[in-house]
C-alpha positions in Angstrom: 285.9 117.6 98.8 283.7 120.5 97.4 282.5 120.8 93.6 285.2 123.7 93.6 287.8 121.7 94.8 287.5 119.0 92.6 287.7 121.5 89.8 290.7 122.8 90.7 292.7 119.3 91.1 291.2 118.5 87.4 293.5 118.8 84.8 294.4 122.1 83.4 293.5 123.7 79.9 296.7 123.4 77.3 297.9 126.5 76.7 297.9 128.7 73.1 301.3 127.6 71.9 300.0 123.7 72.4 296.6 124.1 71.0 298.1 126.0 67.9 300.7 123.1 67.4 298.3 120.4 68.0 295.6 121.7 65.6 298.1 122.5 63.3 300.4 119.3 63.2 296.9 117.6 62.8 295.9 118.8 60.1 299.4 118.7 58.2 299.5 115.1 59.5 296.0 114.4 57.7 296.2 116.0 54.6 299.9 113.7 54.0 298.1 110.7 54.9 295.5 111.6 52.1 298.6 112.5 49.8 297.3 116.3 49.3 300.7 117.3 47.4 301.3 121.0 49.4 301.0 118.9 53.1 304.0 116.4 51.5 305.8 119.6 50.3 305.5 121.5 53.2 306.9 118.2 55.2 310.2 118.2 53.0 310.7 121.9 53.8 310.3 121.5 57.7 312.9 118.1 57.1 315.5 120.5 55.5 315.1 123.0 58.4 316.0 120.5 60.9 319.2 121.3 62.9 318.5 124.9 61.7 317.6 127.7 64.6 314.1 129.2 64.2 314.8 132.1 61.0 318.3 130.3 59.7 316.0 128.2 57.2 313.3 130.7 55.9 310.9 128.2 54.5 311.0 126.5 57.2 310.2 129.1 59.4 307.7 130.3 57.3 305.9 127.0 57.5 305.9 127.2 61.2 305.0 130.9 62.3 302.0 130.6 60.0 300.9 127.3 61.7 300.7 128.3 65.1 299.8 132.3 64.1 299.0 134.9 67.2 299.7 131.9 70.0 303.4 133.7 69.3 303.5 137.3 69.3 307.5 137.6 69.7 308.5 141.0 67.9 309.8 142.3 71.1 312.7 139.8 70.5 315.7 140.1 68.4 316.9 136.5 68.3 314.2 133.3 68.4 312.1 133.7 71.2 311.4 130.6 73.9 307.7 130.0 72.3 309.9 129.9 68.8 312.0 127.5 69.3 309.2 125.0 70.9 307.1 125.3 68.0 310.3 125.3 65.7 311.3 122.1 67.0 308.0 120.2 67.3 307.0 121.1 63.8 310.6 120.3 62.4 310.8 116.4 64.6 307.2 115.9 63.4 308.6 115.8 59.9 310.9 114.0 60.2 308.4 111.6 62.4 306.0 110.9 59.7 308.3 110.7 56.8 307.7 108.2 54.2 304.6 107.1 56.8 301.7 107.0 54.7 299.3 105.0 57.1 301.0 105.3 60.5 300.3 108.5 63.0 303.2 109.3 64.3 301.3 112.3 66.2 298.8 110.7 68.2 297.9 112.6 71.9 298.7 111.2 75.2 302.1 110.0 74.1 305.0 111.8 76.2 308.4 111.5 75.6 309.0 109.8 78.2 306.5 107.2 77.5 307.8 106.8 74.0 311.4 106.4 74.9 310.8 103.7 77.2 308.3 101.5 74.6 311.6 102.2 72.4 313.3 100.8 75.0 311.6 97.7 76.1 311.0 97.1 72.2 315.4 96.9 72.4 315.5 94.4 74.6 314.3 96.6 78.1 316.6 98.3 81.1 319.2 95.9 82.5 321.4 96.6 85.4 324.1 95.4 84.0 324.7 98.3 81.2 322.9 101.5 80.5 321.0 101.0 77.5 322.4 103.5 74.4 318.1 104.7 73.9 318.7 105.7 77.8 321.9 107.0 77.3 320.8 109.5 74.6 317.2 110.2 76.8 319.7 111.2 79.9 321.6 113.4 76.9 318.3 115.3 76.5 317.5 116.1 79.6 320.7 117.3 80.3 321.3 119.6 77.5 322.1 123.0 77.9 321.2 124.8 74.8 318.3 124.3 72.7 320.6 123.4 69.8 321.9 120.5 72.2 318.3 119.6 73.0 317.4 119.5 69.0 320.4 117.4 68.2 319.8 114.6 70.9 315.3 115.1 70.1 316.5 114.7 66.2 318.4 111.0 67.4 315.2 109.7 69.2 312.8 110.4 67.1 314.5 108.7 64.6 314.3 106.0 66.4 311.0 106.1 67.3 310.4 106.4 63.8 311.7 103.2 62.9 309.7 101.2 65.3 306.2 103.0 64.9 306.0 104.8 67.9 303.9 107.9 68.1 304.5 110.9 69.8 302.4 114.0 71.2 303.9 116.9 69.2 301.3 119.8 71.2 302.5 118.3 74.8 306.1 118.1 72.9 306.0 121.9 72.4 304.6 123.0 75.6 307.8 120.9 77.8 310.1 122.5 75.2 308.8 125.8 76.5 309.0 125.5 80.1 312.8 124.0 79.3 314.1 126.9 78.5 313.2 128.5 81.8 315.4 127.5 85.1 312.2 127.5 87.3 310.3 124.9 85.0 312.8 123.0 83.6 312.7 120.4 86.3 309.2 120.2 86.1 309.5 118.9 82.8 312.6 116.6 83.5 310.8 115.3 86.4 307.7 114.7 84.2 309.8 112.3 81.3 311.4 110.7 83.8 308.3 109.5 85.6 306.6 108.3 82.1 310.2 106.9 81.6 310.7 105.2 84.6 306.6 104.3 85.4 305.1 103.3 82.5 304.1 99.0 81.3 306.6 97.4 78.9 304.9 98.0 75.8 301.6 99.6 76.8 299.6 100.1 73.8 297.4 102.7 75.8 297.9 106.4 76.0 299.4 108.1 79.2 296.4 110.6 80.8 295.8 113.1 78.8 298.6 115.7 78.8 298.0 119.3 80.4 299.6 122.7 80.6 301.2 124.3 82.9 299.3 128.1 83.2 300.2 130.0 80.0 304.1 130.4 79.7 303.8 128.2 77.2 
């Protein structure tokens, strides 16, 4: 295999949108773990947007498109645009994440969805073949949804979960798969991509998944 090669089957670059949402929730994850009072106040604001639609909670909103800046340049769209609702979501889950979480990092790279939800699961007693367990049952929900409201409602009832036991999650890869999910040539990319972290990784690995990459630009 050539030097050329080899570059080409490396990982790829994360796109804008993740790079903006990674640096961003970084930061606001940092400056609440050092108790900096507009990082906790900002927090509160993105909890009370949750279950809202990018622009129904203006503060929210606010918080968000300032956050991620040029990586969305949507004014060409009436209604939220696909890049919107990604970082809308990832921003709004992340808050309510690390709430109350004043030493844990409930953003931490490397950690998928998928991976997460099954560490959630094995820490619940593991799979069994005798019943579907009720973390799997709502994991299936997500990756079935249909609407990006569906997709928030069941993402909202995970991350609660995770929540409770500790378990991080990568928001930047989050809001690049939220991306491609909203586009019928992608979207089973990204199913295909939880359910292999789902379905691959150790009971209770306490090492990160390789790190995450993007998928050209759409995101």
């Amino acid at each position: 295999m050539t030097a050329s090669s080899t570059a080409q089957a490396g990982p790829r670059a994360r796109s804008r949108l993740g790079k903006a949402v990674e640096q961003s929730v970084t930061r606001l994850q940092n400056d609440y773990l050092n108790n900096r009072s507009a990082a906790v106040a900002d927090l509160a604001r993105l909890r009370r947007g949750v279950g809202a639609a990018p622009g129904d909670d203006f503060e929210a909103t606010g918080i968000v498109l300032r956050a991620v800046g040029d990586a969305i340049d949507e004014r060409r769209f009436e209604g939220p645009s696909a890049k919107e609702w990604a970082a809308y979501l990832a921003f709004t889950l992340f808050a309510v994440h690390q709430q109350s979480k004043r030493t844990a990092r409930m953003h931490q790279q490397g950690h998928s969805l998928g991976r997460a939800t099954r560490r959630l699961v094995d820490r619940q007693g593991g799979l069994s073949t005798d019943r579907v367990h009720p973390v799997r049952r709502r994991f299936d929900a997500l990756g079935t949804s249909t609407s990006m409201a569906e997709t928030a409602h069941h993402a909202r009832g995970l991350i609660n979960q995770l929540r409770g036991e500790d378990i991080p999650l990568d928001y930047g890869l989050l809001a690049e798969q939220l991306v491609r999910l909203q586009f019928p040539d992608t979207a089973g990319r990204v199913r295909l991509a939880w359910g292999r972290d789902f379905y691959r990784v150790a009971a209770d690995d306490p090492s990160p998944s390789s790190p995450p990459t993007a998928e050209g630009e759409t995101a």
